[in-house]
PLY file of the C-alpha trace (Angstrom):
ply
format ascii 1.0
element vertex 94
property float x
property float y
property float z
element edge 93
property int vertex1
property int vertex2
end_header
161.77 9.47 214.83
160.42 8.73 211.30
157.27 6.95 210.72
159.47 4.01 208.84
162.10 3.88 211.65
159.39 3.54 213.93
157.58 0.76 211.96
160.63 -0.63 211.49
161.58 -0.80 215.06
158.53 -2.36 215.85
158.57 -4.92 213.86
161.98 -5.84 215.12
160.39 -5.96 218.39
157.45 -7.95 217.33
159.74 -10.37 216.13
162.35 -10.70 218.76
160.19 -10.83 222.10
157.83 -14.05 221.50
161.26 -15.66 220.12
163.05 -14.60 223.88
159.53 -16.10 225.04
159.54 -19.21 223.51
163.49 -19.32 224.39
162.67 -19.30 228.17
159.67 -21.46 227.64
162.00 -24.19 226.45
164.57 -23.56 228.55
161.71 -24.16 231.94
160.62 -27.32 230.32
164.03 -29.06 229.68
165.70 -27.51 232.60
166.71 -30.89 235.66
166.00 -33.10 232.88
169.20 -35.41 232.38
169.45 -36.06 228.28
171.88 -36.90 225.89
173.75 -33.91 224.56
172.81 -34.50 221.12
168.94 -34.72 221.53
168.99 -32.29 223.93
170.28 -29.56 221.56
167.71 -30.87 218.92
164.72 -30.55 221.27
165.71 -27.90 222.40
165.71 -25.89 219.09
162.37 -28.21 218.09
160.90 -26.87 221.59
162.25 -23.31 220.78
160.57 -22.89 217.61
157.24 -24.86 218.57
156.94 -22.58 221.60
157.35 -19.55 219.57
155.23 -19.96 216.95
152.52 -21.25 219.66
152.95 -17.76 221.65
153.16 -15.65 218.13
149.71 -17.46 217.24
148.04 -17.04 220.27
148.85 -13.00 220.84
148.25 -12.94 216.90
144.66 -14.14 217.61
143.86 -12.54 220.98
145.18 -9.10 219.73
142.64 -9.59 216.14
139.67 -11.10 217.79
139.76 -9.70 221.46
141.70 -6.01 221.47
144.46 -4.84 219.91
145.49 -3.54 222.94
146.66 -6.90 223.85
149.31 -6.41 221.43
151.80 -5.58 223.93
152.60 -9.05 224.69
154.66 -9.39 221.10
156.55 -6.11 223.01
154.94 -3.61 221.06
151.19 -3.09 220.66
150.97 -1.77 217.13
149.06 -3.83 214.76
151.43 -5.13 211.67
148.82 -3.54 209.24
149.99 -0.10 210.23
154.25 -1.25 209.54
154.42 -0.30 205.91
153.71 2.87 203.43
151.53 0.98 201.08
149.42 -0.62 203.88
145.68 -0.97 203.09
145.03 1.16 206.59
147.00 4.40 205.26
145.59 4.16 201.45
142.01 4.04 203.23
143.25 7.48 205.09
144.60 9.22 202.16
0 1
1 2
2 3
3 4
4 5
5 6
6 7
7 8
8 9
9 10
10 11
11 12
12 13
13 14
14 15
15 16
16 17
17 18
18 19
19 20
20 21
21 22
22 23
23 24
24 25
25 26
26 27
27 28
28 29
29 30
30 31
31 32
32 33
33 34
34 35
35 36
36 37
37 38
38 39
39 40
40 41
41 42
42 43
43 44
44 45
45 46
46 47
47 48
48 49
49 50
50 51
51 52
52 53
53 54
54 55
55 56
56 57
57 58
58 59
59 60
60 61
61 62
62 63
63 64
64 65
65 66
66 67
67 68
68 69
69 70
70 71
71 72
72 73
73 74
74 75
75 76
76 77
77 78
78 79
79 80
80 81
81 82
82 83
83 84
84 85
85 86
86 87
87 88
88 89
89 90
90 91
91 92
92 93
């Protein structure tokens, strides 16, 4: 696999998990609760994106300031700075 496929492919991954996450987040906290169809479909795309951005944060922050190895809760536990060519990590290598 090539090193941009792979960095690629993570950051798919990266992307798609904490929105699954913050999918079935929502889906637990409006689940049983009787609402009108029209406000429920608006909170829960409000709850969908709050939750997901909440989860994104917090991994963001554990996996910087705690270990990286933590990174596995986005799905993938490669840091971001390694995704692209002209990342400040591989000039510092070369």
């Amino acid at each position: 696999m090539s090193q941009a496929f792979s960095a690629l492919w993570a950051s798919i991954v990266r992307t798609f998990v904490p929105l699954v996450v913050g999918f079935f987040l929502q889906l637990a906290v409006t689940l049983n609760i009787p609402l009108d169809p029209e406000f429920e479909n608006l909170l829960a795309g409000v709850l969908t994106l709050v939750f997901t951005t909440l989860y994104y944060v917090a991994v963001r922050l554990f996996e910087t300031y705690i270990s990286p190895k933590l990174g596995w809760l986005l799905g993938y536990a490669k840091s971001p700075d390694n995704y692209t060519a002209d990342s400040p990590a591989k000039h510092k290598a070369e």
